[in-house]
N, C-alpha and C positions, 0 to 999 in steps of 0.2 A: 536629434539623438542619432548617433551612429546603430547601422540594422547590422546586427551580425550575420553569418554565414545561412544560421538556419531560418532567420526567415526573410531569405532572399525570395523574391517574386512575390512575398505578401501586398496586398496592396492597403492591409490595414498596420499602424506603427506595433512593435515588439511590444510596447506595456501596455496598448490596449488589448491584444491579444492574450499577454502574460494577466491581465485583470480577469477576462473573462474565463479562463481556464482555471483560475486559482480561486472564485469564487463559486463556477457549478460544482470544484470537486472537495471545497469545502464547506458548502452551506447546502440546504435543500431550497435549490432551485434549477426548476426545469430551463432545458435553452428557451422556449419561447418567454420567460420572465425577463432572462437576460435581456433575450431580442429587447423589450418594451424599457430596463434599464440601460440601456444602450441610446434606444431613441432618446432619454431623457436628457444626455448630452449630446443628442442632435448626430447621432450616428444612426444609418441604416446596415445593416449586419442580418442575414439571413440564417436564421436557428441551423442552418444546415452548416453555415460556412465555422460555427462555431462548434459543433456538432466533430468537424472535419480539428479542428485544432484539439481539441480537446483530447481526440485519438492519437495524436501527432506528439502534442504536448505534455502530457501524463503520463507518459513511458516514461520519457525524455527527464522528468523534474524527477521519476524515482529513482533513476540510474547515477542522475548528478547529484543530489540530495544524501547518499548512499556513504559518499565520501566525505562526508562535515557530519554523521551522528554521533555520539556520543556512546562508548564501548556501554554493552550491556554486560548482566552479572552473568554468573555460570549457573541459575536456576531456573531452567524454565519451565514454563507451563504451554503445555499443546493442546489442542483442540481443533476442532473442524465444524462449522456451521452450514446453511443451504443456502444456494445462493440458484435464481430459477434465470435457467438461459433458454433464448428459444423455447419455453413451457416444458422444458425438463429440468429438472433439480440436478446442480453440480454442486464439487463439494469445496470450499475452501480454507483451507487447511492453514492456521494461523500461531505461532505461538509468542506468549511475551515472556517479560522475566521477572522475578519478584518485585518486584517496584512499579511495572506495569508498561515499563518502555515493548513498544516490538519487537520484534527479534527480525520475523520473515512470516511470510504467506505465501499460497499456491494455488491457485484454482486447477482443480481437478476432475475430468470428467468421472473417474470412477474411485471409491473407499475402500480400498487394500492394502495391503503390506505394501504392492509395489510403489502405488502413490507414496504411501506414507516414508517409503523409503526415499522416494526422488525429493520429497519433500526436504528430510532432514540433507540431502546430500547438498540441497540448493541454500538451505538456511547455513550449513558449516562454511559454505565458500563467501560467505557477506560479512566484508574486511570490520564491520562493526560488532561482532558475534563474539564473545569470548566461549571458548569449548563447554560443555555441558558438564556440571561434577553432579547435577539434581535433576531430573526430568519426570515431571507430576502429569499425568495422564489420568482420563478417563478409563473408563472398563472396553474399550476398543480394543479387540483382540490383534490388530495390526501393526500397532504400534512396536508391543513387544520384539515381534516377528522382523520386524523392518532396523530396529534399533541393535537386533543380534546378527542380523546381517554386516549391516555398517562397521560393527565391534568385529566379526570373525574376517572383514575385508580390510583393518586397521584403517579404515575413513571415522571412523569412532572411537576416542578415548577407553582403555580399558576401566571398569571399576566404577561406571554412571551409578548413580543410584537412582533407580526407578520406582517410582508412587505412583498406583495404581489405585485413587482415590477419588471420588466424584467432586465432593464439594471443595476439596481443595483447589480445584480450579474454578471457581467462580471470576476470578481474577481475569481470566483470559476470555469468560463467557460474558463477565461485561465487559469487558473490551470490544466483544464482536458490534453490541448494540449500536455504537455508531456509525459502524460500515453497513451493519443491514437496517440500519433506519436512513441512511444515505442511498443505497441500492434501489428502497422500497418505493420511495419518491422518483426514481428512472425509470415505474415501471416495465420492470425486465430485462435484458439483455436480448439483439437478435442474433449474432456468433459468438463462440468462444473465442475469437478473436478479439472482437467489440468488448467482450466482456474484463479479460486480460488487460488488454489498452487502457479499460477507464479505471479496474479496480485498484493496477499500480498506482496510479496520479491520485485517488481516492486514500488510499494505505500512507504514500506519502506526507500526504498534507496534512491527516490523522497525525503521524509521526511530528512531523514541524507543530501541530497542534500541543500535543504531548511536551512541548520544550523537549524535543529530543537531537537537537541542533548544539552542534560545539559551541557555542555564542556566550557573551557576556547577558547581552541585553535580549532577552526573550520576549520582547512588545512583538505586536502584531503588526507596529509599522517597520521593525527591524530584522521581521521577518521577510517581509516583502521586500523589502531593499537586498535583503539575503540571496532571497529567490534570482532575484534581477542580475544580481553580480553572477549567477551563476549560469546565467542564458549570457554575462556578458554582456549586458546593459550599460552602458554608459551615457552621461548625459552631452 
């Protein structure tokens, strides 16, 4: 198998690497599990060196994965759940669109207009986002705030129409469940760095989970073939 660029000086091959990073950040398992399913194909790999890829690689699969989704509607639903870094509570800031595809997310140390603003500014610029005509929110008083800035700085479609209704977002609050039942098993975050790194490659794989990939064939083994051509895999 030809190694591409980025994992020159691995001294382990690209699809074992690509297996294990695609499997901590979509199932609940700790590296030291991997560690032991690794031994089982007679590999020795140190929770740490996996650990190290997974930070490396989970940016990397969200950024490339970014450009094959699949355009979302113009209705979304926002929200913000807790996610604990270092043993304080950050917030991340997620929203999908009626059908349930993602849109974009943000970890954030602090719950403000300004967050909320850089939020929506980082969600408008992802080439898969069609512009907002619906936006259902919670009773978070920031949102508003953040959403009328945007509109009076023309980075915001004029004429959004805004829902300021709790259960109407349920949609987006299950959605959270499998990122913070994915988080819960990491027990914790130790930087906001760390936390950023794994939650992209996490978001990601959710999203490829979602069929929210351009593809014909949505299997899970043409998903991974998917993945691979996009690190540039070849056999």
């Amino acid at each position: 198998m030809k190694k591409p660029a980025e994992f020159k000086w691995k001294h382990y091959q690209p699809d074992i690497i690509l297996l294990t990073v695609r499997w901590y950040l979509r199932y609940n398992l700790s590296f030291r599990d991997l560690v032991e399913m690794m031994e089982e194909r007679g590999l020795s790999i140190a929770h740490t060196t996996i650990m190290r890829w997974v930070h490396q690689y989970g940016p990397e699969l969200d950024e490339r994965v970014r450009r094959h989704l699949k355009p979302t509607n113009d209705s979304w639903r926002v929200d913000e759940t807790y996610i604990k870094v270092k043993g304080q509570w950050m917030y991340l800031y997620r929203a999908v669109d009626s059908e349930g595809n993602t849109i974009d997310f943000y970890l954030s140390k602090t719950r403000d207009h300004k967050a909320a603003k850089y939020f929506f500014k980082k969600t408008l610029r992802s080439i898969h986002v069609s512009k907002p005509r619906l936006i259902t929110i919670d009773k978070n008083p920031a949102y508003p705030v953040a959403i009328q800035q945007l509109t009076d700085e023309k980075k915001m479609p004029e004429g959004i129409q805004l829902r300021q209704v709790k259960y109407l977002n349920n949609m987006v609050e299950q959605d959270h469940r499998f990122i913070k039942k994915r988080v819960r098993s990491m027990l914790g975050f130790k930087s906001y760095e760390t936390a950023t790194s794994i939650l992209s490659g996490v978001e990601a794989m959710h999203m490829i989970k979602k069929e929210q990939l351009d593809l014909r064939d949505q299997s899970v083994q043409n998903q991974k073939e998917f993945i691979h051509q996009l690190f540039e895999l070849v056999a």
